[in-house]
N, C-alpha and C positions, 0 to 999 in steps of 0.2 A: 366158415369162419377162419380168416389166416391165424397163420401158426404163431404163437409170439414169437418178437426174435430175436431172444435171450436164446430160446428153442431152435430158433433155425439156425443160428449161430453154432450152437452145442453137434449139429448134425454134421454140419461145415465142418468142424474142428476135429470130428471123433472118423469122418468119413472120407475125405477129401484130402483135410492137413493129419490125418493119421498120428494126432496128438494120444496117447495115454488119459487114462483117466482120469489117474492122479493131475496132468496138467489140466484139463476140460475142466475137471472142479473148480481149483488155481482161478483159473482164466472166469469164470463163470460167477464165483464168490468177490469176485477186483469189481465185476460189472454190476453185480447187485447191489456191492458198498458205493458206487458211482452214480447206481438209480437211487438210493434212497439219501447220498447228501444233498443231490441237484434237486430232485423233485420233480421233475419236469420230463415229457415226452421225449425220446432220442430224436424226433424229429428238431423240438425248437430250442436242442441244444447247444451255446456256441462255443467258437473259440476260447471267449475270457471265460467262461464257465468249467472249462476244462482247466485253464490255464489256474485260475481260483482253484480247484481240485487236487492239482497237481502240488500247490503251495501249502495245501492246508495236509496233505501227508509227513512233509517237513517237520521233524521232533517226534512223530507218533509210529514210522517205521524207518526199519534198514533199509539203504540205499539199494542192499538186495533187492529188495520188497517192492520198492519206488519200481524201479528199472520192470521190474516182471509187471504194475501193475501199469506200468506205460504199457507197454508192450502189448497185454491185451485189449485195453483201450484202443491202441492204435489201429492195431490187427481185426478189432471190433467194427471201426467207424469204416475202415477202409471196406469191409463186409456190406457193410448199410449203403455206402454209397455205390458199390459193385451191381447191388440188388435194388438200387433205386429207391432205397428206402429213407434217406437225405436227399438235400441236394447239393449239398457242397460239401468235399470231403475233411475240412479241415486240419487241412497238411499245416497249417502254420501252427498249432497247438504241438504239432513233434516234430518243429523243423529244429535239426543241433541238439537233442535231448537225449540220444543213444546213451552215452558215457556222462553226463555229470548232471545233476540234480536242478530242481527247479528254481530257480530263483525271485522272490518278489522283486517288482520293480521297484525302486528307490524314490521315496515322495520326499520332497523337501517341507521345512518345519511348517511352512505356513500353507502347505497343501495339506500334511494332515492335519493342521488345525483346522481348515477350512471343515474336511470330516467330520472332526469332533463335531463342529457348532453348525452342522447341518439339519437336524432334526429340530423340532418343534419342542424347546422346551417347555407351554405353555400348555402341554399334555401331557400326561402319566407314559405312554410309549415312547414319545418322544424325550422327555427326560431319561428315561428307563437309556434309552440305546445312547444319546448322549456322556451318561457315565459308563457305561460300557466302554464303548469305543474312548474315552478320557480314561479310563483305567489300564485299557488295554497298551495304550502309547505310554502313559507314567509311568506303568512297572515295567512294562515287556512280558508280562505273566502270559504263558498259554490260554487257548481261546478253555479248553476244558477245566483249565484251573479256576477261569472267570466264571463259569456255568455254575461251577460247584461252592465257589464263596457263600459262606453264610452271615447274617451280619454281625453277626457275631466277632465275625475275624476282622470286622475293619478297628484298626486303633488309632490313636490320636491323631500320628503320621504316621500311622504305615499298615498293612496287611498281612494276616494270616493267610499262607498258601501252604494248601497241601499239592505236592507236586506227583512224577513218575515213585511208583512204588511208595505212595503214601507218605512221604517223606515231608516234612514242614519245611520250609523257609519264610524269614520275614523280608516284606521288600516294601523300602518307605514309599510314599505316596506325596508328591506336593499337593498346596491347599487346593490349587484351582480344580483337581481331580476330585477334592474331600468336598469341596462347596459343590460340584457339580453332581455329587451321588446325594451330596444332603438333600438339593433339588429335587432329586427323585423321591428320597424316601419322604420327603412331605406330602405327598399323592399317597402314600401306604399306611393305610389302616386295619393289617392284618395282622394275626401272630403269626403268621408262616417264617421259619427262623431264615430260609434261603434268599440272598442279596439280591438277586433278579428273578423277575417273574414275568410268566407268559400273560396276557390278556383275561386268561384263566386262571390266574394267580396258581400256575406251577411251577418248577424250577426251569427256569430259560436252558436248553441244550445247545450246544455245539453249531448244529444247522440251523437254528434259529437266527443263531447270533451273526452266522457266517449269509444269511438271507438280506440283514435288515443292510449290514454293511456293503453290500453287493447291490443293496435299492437307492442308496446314499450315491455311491461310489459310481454309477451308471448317473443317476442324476447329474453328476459332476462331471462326466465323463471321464474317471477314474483308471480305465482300462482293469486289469487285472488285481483290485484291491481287494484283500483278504485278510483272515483275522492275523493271520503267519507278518503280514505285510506290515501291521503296527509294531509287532516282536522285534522283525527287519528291522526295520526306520527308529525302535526305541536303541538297538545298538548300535546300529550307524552313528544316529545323532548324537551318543555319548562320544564315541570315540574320539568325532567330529572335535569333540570341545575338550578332550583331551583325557576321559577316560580311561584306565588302564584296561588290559583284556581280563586281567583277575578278577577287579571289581565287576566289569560284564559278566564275565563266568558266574559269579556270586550270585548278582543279581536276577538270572537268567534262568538258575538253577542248575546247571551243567556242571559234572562230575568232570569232565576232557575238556581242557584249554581248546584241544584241536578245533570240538564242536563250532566255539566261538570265532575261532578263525573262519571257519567254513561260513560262520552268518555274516561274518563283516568285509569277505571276496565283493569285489568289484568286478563285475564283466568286462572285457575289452572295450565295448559297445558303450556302457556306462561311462568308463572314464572317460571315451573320445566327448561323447554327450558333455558333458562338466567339462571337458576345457575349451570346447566352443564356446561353450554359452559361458564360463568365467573368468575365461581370458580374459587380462585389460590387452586386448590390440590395440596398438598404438593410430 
């Protein structure tokens, strides 16, 4: 029976790359947290699923942490494909990713509207991930913060969020997001107190949400849409319309102005992209 090769990995590391063991853990606990967001065999894993991964760290650790857990990632796949155990190495998931953090790519308004109203409202799932993904772009709230809403916190216009370190903010909600969770909750006739629910009527988690969104988004040919990616595009699009960065900070939940700055950076790539395509050339 071959070795797993989490396992073969770990012999590489401790035998060959003459890593510590403290690193080998490190390097070994990044791959585990990697197998169990994706779901999915190291074989039929791709680019945008890394790249999805990569985005969905964004708010929940130090760039420390990012960087190191690229790094074993990287160091990982290149392993897999050395030993034939891919077949493609997936160098474009860490091409230019050394020094600075991931970034969603930029959907304009009516790409992610199209999102939102992708699913089947005309069923309890498909309502269900509809308000999701519509709540997720109205507030900008963390995909964990959505998991953990109960209905309780939704109010007339706006939401109860408990955020990092349990901390409450409120962040209003317009109606089209309040009409589209009503939709759902008219499919629910349980007292479970929790806003979303799995098929099994339990609290919908993090990977769940970040699954249905990535079914949608590959439908659409989305490229690398993730839950980080509506957060993205909820601050973009305000500042767009003129915004200030306090009220983003606010509404975002961010103690450090700085944070918000870092989510509202433009890539090089990006701006050139936008002034092609909205140039008036004469």
């Amino acid at each position: 029976m071959p070795m797993d090769p989490l396992q073969t990995f770990r012999v590489f590391l401790e035998a060959e790359k003459g890593l510590s063991e403290k690193t080998v853990t490190a390097y070994l606990g990044d791959l585990e947290d990697l197998a169990r967001f994706l779901g999915k065999p190291w074989s039929s894993i791709l680019e945008a699923d890394l790249l999805g991964y990569f985005s969905s760290l964004e708010g929940r650790y130090r760039l420390s942490s990012i960087l190191r857990k690229m790094s074993a990632i990287r160091s990982f796949f290149r392993f897999l494909y050395a030993e034939h155990l891919i077949q493609a190495p997936l160098s474009e998931a860490f091409s230019g990713q050394k020094m600075r953090r991931i970034l969603p790519e930029i959907f304009s308004v009516e790409e992610v509207e199209m999102l939102v109203h992708a699913p089947d409202p005309t069923t309890k799932i498909g309502a269900r991930d509809r308000a999701i993904f519509s709540l997720l772009y109205a507030t900008g709230i963390r995909v964990s913060e959505c998991a953990h809403l109960k209905i309780a916190d939704v109010q007339e216009e706006s939401l109860r969020v408990r955020g990092k370190g349990s901390k409450e903010r409120v962040v209003p909600v317009h109606g089209a997001a309040l009409s589209l969770l009503d939709c759902y909750l008219s499919f629910r006739h349980d007292e479970v107190p929790w806003l979303f629910l799995t098929e099994r009527e339990k609290r919908i988690d993090r990977i769940t949400i970040y699954r249905r969104i990535r079914y949608y988004a590959q439908k659409l040919h989305f490229g690398s849409f993730s839950p980080h990616t509506f957060r993205h595009c909820f601050a973009s699009h305000l500042l767009e319309k003129g915004a200030s960065l306090r009220v983003i900070q606010e509404l975002l939940g961010h103690e450090d102005i700085e944070t918000v700055k870092w989510y509202l950076h433009l890539s090089s790539d990006q701006v050139k992209r936008a002034f092609f395509t909205f140039h008036p050339r004469p």
